[in-house]
N, C-alpha and C positions, 0 to 999 in steps of 0.2 A: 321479502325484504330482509327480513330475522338475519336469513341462509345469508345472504350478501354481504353482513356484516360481520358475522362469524367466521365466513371466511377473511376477509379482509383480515380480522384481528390473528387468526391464525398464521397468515401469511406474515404477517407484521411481527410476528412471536417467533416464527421460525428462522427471518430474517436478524434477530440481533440475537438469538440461541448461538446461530453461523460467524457469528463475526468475533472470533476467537484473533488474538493477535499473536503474532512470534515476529522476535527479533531472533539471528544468530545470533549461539554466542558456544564457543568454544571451550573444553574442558580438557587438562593432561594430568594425569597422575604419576610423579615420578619415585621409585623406593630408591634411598638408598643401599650401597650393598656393605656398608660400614656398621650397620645398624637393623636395628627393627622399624625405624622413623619412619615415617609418610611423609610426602607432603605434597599438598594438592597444590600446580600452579592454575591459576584462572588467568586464560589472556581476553584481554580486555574485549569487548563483545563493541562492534560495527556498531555504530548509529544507523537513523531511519534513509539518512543523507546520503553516508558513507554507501549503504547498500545499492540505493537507487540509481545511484550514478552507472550511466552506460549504456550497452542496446538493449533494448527487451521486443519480443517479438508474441502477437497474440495469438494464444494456442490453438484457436479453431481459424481466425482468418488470417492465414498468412502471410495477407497482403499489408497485414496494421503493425506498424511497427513506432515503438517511441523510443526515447534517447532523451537521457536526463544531464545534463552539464551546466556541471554549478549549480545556477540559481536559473536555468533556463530549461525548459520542458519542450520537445521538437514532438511531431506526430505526423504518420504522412500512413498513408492506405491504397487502395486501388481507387480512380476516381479524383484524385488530388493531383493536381500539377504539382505544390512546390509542399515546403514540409510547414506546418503552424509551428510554429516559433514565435515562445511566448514567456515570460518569468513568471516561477511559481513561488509561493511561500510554503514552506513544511510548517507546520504549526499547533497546535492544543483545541484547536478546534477550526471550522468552515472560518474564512474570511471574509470570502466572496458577500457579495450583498444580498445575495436570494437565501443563500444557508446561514450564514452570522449570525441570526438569530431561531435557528431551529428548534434551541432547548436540547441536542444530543450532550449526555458527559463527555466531558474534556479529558484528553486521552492526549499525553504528551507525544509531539511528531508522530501523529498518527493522521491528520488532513493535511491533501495538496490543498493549495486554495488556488486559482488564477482567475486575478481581477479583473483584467481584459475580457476575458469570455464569460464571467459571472460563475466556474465551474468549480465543484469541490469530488474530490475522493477523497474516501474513508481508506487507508492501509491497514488490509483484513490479515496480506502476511506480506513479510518482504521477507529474502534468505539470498544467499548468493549465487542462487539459480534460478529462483520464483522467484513471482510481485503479484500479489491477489489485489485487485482495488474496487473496492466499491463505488460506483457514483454515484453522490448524494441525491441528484433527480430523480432520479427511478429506482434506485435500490436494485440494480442488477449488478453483479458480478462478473468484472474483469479479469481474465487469468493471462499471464505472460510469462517466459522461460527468456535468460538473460542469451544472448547472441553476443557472437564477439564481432 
């Protein structure tokens, strides 16, 4: 039983080791040729919002595909007649009613919440070509590459 638990805990350890976040964000360095001067422009870096919106397609089945617009989360797979279509919140932490009280740190736009189906994902990365998500019920890892 000892063994059982120890793994559990290690499982449990490795899983928020993994859950590193990135946003993009863009960097240009431009010299003048007047001068010796630098100067770094920083363009402003995408939100969690900005990025998510659009297709995203899942890496191993290729049949799952979701599509973020606006305030609206679509999801359709092999198996599904029509797409779930459903509004999400981005938000600081789980919303939903089963995760809202989990006790995880608050991590600004970093949970989908949707109320209708009780569901939360953790955004492990988002970029303008990945969307890593974790779902909060199992602790498994979602991987998607954006489709146009």
């Amino acid at each position: 039983m000892n063994f059982f638990f120890q793994s559990a805990a290690l499982s449990a350890m490795l899983l928020l080791a993994n859950c590193t976040t990135t946003v993009s964000t863009e960097q240009t360095t431009e010299v003048k040729a007047d001068s010796s001067e630098t100067t770094t422009k920083v363009e402003t870096a995408k939100t969690s919002t900005e990025l998510l919106q659009g297709k995203w397609q899942h890496t191993e089945d290729k049949s799952n595909f979701l599509v973020f617009e606006k305030e609206r989360r679509k999801e359709i797979a092999d198996g599904l007649d029509k797409w779930d279509d459903e509004p999400f919140v981005l938000s600081d932490k789980c919303m939903n009613t089963r995760d809202a009280n989990n006790g995880i740190e608050k991590e600004k736009d970093r949970y989908i919440s949707i109320a209708e189906s009780d569901l939360c994902w953790y955004i492990v990365e988002v970029t303008e070509t990945m969307l890593s998500l974790s779902y909060m019920g199992r602790g498994n890892t979602l991987n998607y590459t954006r489709v146009k």
